[in-house]
PDB file of the backbone (N, CA, C, O) and the ligand in Angstrom, with CONECT records:
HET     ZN  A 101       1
ATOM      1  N   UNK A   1     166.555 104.579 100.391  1.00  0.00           N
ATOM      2  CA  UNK A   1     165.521 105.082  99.472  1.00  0.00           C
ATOM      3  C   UNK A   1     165.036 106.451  99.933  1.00  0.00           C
ATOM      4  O   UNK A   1     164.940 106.537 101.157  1.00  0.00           O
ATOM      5  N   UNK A   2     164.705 107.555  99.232  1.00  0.00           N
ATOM      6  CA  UNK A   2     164.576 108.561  99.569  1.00  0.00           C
ATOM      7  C   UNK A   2     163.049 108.733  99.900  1.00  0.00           C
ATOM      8  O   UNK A   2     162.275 107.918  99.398  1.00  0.00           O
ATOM      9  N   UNK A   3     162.537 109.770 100.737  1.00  0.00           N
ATOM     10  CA  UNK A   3     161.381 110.117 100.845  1.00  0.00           C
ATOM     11  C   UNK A   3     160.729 111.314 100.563  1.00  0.00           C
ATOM     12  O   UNK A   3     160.944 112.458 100.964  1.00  0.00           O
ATOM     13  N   UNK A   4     159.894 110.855  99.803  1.00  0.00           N
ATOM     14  CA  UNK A   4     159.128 112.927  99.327  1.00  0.00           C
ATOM     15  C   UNK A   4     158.238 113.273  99.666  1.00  0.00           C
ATOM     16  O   UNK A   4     157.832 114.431  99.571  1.00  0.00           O
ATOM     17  N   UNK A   5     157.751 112.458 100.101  1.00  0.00           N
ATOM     18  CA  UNK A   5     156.329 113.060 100.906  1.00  0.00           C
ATOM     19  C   UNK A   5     157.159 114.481 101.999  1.00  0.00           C
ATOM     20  O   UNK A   5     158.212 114.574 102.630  1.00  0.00           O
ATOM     21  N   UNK A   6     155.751 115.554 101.683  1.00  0.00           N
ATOM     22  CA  UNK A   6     156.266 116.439 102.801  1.00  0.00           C
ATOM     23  C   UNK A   6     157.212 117.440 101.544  1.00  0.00           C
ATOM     24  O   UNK A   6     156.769 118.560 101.289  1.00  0.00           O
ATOM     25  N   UNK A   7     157.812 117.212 101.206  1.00  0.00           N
ATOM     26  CA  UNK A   7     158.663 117.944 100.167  1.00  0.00           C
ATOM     27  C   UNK A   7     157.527 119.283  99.718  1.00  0.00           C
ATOM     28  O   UNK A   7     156.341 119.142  99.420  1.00  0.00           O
ATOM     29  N   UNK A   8     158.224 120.431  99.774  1.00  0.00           N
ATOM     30  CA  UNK A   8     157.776 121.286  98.643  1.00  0.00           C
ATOM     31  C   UNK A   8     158.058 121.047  97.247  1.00  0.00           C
ATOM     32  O   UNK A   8     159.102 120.462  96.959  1.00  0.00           O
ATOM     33  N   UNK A   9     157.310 121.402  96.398  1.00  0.00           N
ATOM     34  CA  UNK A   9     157.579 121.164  94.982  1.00  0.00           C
ATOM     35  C   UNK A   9     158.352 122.457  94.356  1.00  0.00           C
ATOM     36  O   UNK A   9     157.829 123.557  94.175  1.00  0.00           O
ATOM     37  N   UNK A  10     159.786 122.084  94.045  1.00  0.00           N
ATOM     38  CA  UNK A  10     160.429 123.188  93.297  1.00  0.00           C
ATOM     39  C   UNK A  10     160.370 124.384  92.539  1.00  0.00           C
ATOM     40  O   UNK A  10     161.150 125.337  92.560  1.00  0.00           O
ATOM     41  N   UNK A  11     158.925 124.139  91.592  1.00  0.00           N
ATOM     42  CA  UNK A  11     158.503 124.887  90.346  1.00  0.00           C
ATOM     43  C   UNK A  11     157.170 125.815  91.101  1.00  0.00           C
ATOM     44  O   UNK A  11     156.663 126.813  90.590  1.00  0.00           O
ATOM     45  N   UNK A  12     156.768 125.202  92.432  1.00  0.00           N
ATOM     46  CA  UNK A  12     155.649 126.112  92.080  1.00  0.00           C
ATOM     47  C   UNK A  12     155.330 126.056  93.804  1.00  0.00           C
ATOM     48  O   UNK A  12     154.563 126.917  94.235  1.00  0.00           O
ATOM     49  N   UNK A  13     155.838 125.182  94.653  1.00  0.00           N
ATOM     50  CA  UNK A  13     155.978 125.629  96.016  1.00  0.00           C
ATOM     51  C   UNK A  13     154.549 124.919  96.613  1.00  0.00           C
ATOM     52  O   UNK A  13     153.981 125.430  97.578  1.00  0.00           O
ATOM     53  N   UNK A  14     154.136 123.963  96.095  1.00  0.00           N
ATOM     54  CA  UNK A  14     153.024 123.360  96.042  1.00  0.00           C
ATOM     55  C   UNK A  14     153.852 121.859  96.881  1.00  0.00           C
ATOM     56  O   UNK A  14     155.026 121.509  96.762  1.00  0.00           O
ATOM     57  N   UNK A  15     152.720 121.194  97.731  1.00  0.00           N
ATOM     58  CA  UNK A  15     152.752 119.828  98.606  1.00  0.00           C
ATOM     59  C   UNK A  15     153.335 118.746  97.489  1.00  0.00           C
ATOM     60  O   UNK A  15     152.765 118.933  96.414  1.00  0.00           O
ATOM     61  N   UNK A  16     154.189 117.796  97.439  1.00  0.00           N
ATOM     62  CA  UNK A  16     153.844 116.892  96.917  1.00  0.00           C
ATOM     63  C   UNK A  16     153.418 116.009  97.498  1.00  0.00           C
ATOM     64  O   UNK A  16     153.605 115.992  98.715  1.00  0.00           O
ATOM     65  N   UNK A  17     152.823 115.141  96.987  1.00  0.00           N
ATOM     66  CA  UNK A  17     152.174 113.895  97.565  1.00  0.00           C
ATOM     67  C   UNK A  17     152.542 112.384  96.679  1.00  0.00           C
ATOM     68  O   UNK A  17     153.118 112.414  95.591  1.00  0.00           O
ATOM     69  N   UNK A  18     152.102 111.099  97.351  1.00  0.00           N
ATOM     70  CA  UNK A  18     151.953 109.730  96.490  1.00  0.00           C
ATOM     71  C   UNK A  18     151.205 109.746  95.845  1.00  0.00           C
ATOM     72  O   UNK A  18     150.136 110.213  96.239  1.00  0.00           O
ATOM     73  N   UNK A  19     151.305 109.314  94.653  1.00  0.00           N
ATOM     74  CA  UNK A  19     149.888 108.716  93.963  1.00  0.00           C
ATOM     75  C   UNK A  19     150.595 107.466  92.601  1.00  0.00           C
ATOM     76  O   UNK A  19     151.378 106.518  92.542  1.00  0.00           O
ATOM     77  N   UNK A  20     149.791 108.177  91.796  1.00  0.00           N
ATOM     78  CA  UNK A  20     150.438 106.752  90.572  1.00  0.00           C
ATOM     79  C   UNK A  20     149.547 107.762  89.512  1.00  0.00           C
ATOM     80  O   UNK A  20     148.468 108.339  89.652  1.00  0.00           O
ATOM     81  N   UNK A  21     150.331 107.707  88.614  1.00  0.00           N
ATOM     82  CA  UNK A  21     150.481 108.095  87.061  1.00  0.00           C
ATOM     83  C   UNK A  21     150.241 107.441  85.511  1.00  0.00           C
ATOM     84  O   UNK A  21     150.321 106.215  85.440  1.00  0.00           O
ATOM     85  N   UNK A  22     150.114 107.771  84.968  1.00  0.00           N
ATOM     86  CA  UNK A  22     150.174 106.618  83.550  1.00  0.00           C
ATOM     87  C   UNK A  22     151.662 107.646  82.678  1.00  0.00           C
ATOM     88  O   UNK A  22     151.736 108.766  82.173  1.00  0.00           O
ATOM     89  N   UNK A  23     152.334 106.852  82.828  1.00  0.00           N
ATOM     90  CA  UNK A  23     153.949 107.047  81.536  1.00  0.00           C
ATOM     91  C   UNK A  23     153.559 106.410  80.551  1.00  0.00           C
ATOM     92  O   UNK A  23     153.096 105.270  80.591  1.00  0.00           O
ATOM     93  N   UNK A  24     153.745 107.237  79.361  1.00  0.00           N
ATOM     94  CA  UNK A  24     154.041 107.270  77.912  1.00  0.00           C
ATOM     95  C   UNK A  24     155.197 107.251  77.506  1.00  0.00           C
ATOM     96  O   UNK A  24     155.990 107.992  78.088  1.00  0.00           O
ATOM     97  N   UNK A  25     155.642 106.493  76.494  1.00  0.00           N
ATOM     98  CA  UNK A  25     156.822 106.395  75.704  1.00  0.00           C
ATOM     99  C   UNK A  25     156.519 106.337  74.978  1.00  0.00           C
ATOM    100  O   UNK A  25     155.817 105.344  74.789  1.00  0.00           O
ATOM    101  N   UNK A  26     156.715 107.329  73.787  1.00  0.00           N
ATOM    102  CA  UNK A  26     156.821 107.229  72.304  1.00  0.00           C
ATOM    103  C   UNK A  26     157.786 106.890  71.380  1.00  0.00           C
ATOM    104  O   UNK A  26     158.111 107.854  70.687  1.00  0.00           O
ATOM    105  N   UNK A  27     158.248 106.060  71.174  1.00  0.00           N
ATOM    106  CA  UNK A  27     159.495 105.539  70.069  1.00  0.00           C
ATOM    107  C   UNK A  27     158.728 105.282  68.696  1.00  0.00           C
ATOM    108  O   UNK A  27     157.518 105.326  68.473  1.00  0.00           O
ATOM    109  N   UNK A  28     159.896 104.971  67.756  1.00  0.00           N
ATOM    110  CA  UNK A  28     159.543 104.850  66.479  1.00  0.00           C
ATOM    111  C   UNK A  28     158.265 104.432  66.104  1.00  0.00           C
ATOM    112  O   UNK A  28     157.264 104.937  65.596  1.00  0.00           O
ATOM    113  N   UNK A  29     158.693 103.137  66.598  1.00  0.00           N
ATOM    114  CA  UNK A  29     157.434 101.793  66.042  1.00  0.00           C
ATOM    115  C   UNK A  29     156.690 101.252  66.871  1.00  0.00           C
ATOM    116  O   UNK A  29     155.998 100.265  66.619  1.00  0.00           O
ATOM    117  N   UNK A  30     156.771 102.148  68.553  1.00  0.00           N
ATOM    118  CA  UNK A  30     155.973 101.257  69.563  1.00  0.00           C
ATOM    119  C   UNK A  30     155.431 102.552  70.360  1.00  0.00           C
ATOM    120  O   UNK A  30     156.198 103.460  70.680  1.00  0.00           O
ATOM    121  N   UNK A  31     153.963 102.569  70.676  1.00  0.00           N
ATOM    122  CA  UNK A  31     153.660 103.432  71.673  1.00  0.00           C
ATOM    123  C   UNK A  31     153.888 102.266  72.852  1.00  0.00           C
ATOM    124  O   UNK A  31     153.780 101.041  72.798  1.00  0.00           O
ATOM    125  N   UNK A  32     154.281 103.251  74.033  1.00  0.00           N
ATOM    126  CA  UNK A  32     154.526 102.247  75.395  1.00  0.00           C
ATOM    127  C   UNK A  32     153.495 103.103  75.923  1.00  0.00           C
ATOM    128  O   UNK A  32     153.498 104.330  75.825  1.00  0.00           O
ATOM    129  N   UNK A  33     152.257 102.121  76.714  1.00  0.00           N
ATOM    130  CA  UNK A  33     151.699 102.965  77.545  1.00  0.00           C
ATOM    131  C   UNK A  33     151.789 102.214  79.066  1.00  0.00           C
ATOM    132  O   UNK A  33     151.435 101.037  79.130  1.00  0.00           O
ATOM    133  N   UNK A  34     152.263 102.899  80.278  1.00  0.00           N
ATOM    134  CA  UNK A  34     152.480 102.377  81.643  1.00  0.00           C
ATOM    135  C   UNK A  34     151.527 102.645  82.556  1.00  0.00           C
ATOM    136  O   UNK A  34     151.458 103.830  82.882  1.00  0.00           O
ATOM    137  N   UNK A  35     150.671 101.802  83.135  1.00  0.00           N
ATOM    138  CA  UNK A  35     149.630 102.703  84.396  1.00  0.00           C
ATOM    139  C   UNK A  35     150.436 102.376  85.322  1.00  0.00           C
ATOM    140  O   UNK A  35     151.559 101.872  85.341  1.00  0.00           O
ATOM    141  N   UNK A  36     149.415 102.873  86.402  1.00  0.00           N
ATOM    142  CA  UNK A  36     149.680 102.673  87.590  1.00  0.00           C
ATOM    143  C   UNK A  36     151.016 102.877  88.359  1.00  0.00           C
ATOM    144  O   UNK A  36     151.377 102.355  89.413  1.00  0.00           O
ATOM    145  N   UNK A  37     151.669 103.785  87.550  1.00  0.00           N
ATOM    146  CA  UNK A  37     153.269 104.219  88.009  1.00  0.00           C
ATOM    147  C   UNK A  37     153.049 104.960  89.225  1.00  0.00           C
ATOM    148  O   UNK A  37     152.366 105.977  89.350  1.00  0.00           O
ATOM    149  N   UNK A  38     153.839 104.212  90.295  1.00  0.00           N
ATOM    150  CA  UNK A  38     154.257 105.318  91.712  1.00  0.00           C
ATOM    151  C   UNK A  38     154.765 106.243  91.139  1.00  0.00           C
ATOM    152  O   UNK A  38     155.759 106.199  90.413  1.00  0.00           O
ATOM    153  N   UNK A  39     154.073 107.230  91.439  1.00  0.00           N
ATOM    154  CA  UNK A  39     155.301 108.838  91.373  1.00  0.00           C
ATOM    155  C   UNK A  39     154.726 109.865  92.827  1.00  0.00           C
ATOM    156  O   UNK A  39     153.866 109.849  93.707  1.00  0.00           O
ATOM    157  N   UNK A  40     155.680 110.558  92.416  1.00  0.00           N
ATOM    158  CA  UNK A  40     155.776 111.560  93.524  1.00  0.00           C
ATOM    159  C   UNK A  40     154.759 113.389  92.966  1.00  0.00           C
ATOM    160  O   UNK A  40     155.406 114.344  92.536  1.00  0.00           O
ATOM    161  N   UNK A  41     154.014 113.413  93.044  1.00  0.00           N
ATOM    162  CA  UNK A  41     153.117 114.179  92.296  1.00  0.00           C
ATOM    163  C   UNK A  41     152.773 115.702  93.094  1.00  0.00           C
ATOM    164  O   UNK A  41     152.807 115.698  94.324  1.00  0.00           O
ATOM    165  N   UNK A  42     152.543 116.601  92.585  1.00  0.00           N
ATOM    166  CA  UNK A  42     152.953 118.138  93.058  1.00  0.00           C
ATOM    167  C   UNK A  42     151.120 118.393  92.962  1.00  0.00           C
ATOM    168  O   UNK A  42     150.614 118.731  91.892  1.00  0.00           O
ATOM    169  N   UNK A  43     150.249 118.169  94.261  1.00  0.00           N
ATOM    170  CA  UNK A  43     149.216 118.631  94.346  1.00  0.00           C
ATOM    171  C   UNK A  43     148.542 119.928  93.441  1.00  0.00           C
ATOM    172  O   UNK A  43     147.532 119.912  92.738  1.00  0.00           O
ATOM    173  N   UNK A  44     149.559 121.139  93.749  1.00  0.00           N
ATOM    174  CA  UNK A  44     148.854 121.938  92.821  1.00  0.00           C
ATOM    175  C   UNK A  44     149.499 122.154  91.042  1.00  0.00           C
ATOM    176  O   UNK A  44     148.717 122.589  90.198  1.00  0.00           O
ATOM    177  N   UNK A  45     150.330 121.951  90.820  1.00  0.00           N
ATOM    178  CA  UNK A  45     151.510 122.227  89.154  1.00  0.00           C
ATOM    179  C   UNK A  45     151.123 120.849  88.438  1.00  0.00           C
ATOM    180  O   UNK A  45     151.310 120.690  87.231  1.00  0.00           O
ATOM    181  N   UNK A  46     150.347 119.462  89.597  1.00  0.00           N
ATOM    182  CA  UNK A  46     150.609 118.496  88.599  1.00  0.00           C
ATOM    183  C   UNK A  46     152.390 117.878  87.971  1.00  0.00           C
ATOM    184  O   UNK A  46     152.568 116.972  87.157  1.00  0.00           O
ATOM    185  N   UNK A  47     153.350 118.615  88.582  1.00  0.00           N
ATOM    186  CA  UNK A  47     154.764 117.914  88.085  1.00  0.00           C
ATOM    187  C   UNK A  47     154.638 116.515  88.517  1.00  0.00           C
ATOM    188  O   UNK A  47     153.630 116.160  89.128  1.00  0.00           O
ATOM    189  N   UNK A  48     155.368 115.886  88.307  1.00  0.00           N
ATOM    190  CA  UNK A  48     155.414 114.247  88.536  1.00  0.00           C
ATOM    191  C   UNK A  48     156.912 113.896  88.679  1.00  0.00           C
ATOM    192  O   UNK A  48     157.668 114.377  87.836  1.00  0.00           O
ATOM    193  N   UNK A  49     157.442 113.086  89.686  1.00  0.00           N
ATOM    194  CA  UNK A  49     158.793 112.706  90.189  1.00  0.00           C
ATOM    195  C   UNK A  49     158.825 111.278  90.605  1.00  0.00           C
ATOM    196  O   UNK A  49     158.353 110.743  91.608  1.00  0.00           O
ATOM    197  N   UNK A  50     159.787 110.566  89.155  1.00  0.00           N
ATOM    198  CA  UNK A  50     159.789 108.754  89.554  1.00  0.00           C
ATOM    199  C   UNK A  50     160.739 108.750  90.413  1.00  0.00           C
ATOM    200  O   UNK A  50     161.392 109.791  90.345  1.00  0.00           O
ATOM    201  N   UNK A  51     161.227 107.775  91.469  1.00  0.00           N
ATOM    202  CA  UNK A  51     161.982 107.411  91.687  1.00  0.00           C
ATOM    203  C   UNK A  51     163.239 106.795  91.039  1.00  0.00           C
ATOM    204  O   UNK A  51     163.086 106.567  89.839  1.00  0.00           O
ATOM    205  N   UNK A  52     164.506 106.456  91.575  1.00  0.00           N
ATOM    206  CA  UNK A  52     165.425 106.244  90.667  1.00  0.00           C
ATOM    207  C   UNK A  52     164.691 104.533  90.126  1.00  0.00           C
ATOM    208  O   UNK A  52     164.629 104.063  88.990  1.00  0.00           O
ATOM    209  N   UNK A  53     164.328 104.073  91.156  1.00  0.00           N
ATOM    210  CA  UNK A  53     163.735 102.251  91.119  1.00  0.00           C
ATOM    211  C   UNK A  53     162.921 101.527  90.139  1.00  0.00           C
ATOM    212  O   UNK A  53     162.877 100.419  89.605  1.00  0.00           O
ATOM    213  N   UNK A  54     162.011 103.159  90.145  1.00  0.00           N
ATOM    214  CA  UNK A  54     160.826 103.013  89.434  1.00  0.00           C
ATOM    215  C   UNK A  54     161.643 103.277  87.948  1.00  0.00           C
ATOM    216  O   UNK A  54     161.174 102.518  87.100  1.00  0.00           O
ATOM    217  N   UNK A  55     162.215 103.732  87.661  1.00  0.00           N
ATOM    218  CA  UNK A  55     162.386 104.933  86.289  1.00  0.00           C
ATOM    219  C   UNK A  55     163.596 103.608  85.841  1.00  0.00           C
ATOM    220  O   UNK A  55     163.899 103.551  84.649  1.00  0.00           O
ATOM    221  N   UNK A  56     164.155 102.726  86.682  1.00  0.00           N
ATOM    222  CA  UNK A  56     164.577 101.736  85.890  1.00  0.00           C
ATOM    223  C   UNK A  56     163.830 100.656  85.632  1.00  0.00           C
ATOM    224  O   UNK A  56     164.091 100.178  84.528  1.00  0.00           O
ATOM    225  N   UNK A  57     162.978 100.077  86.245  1.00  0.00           N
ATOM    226  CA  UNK A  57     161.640  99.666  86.212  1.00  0.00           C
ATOM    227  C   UNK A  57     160.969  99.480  84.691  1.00  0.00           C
ATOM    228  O   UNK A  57     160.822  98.517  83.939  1.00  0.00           O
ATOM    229  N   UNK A  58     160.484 101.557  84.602  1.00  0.00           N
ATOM    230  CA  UNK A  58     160.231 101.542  83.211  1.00  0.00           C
ATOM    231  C   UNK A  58     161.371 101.444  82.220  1.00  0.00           C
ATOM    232  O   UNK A  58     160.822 101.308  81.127  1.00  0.00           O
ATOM    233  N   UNK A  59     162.666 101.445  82.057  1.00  0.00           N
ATOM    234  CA  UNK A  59     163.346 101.076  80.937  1.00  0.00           C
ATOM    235  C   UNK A  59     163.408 100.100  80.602  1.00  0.00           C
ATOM    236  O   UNK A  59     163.808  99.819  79.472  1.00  0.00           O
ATOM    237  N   UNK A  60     162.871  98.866  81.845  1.00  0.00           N
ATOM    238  CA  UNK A  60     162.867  97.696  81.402  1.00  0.00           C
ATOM    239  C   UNK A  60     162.084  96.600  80.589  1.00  0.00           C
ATOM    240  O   UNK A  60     162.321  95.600  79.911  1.00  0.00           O
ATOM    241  N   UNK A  61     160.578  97.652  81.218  1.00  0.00           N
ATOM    242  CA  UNK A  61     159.431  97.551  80.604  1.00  0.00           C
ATOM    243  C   UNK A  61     158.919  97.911  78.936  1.00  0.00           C
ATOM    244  O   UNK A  61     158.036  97.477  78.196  1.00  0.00           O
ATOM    245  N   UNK A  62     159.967  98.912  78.830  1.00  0.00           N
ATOM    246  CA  UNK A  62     159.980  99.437  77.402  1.00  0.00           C
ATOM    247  C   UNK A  62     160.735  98.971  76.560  1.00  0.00           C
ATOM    248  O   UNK A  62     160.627  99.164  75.349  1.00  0.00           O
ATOM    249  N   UNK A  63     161.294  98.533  76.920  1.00  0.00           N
ATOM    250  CA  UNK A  63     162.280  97.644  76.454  1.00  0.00           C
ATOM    251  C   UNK A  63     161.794  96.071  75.915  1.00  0.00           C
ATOM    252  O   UNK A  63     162.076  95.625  74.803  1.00  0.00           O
ATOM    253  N   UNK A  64     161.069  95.405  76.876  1.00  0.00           N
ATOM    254  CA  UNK A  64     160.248  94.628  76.864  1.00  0.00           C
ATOM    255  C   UNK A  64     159.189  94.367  75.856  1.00  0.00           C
ATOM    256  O   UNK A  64     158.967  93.323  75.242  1.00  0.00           O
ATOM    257  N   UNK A  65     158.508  95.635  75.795  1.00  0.00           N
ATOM    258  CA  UNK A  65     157.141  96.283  74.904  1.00  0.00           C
ATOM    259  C   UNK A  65     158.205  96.552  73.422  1.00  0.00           C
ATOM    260  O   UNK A  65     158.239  95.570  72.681  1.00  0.00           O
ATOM    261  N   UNK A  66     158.825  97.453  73.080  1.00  0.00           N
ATOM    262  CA  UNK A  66     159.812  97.294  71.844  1.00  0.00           C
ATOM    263  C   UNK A  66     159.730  96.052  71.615  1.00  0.00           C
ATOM    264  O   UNK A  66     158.764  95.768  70.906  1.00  0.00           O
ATOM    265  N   UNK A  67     160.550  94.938  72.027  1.00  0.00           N
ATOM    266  CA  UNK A  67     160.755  93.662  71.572  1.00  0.00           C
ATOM    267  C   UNK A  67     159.182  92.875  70.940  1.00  0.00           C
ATOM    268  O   UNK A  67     159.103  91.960  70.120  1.00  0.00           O
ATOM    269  N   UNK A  68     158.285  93.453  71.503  1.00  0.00           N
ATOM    270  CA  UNK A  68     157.361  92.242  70.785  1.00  0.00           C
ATOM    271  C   UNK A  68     156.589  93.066  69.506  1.00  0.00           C
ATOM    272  O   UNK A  68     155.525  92.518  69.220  1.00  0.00           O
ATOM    273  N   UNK A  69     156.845  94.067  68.815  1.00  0.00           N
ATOM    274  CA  UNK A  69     157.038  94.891  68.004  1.00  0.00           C
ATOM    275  C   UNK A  69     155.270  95.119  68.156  1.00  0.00           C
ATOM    276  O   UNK A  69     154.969  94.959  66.973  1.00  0.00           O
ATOM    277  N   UNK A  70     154.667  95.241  68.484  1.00  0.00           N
ATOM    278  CA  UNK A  70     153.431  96.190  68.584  1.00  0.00           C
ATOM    279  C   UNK A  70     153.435  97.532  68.236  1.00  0.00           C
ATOM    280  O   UNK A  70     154.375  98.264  68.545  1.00  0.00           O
ATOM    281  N   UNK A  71     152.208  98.021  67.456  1.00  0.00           N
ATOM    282  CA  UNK A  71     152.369  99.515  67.269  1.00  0.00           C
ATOM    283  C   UNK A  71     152.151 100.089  68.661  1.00  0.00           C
ATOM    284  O   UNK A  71     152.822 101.039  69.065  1.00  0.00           O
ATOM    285  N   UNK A  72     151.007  99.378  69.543  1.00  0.00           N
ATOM    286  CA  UNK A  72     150.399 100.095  70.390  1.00  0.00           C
ATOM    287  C   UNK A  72     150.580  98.801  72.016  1.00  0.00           C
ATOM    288  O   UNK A  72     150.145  97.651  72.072  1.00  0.00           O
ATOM    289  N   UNK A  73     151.289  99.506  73.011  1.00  0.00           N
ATOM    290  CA  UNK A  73     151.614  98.337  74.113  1.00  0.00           C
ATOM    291  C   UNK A  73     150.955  99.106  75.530  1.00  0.00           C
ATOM    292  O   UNK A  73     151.535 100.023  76.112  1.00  0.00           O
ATOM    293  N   UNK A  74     149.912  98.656  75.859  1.00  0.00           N
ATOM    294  CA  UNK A  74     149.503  98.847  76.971  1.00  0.00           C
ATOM    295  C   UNK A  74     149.437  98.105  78.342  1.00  0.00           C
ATOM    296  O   UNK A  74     148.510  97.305  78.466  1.00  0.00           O
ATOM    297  N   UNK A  75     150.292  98.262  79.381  1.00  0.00           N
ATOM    298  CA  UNK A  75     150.976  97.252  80.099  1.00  0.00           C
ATOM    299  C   UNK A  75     150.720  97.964  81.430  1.00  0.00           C
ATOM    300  O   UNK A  75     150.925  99.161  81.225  1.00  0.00           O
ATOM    301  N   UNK A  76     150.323  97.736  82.847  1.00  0.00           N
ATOM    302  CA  UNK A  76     150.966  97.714  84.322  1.00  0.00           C
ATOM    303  C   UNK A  76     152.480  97.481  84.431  1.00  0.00           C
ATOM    304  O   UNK A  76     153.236  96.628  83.968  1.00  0.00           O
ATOM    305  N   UNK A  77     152.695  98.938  85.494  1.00  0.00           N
ATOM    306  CA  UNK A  77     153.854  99.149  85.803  1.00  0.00           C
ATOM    307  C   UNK A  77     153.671  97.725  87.012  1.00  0.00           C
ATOM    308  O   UNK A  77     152.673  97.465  87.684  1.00  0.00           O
ATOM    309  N   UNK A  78     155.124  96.914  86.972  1.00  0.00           N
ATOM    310  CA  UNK A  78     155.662  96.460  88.006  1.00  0.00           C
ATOM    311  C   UNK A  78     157.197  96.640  88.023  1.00  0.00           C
ATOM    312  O   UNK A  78     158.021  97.119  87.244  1.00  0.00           O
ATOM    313  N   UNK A  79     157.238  95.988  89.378  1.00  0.00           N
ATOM    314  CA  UNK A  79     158.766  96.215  90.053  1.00  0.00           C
ATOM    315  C   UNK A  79     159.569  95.262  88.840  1.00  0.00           C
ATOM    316  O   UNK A  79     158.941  94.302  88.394  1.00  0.00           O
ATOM    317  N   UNK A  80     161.039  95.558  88.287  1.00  0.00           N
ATOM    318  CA  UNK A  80     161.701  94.685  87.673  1.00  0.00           C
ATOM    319  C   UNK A  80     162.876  94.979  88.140  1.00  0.00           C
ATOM    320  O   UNK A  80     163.419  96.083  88.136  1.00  0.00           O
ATOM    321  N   UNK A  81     163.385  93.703  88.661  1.00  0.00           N
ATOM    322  CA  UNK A  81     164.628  93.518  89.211  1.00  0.00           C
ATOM    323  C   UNK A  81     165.751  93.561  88.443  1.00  0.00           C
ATOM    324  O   UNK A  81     166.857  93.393  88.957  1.00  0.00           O
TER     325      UNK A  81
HETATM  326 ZN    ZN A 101     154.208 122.238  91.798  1.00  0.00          ZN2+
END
């Protein structure tokens, strides 16, 4: 698993750090809304960087949220195997 802490941030040369995020997905017929997402976050630009784990995680989750056809799905990120 890779580590980013410590990393400069590409775009703007800024620290990144841990924190957690809220991901949006907008599709047709479902807003997906995700809290609490680990990401890898650029102190000063604000960029945001999922992991590969996480970012399958959320496809699974959205995927999930699609199926129960809601206009509007507001859900906690967890781990999905
Ligand atoms: Zn930055």
């Amino acid at each position: 698993m890779k580590k980013f802490t410590g990393d400069k941030c590409p775009l703007c040369g800024g620290s990144k750090e841990q924190g957690f995020t809220t991901f949006t997905v907008d599709m047709q017929d479902t807003l997906v809304v995700i809290r609490n997402v680990p990401a890898t976050i650029c102190s000063l630009c604000g960029n945001e960087w999922l992991s590969d784990e996480v970012a399958m995680s959320i496809e699974r989750i959205v995927e999930e949220a699609k199926n129960k056809q809601h206009d509007v799905e507001v859900t906690q990120f967890r781990k999905v195997a």
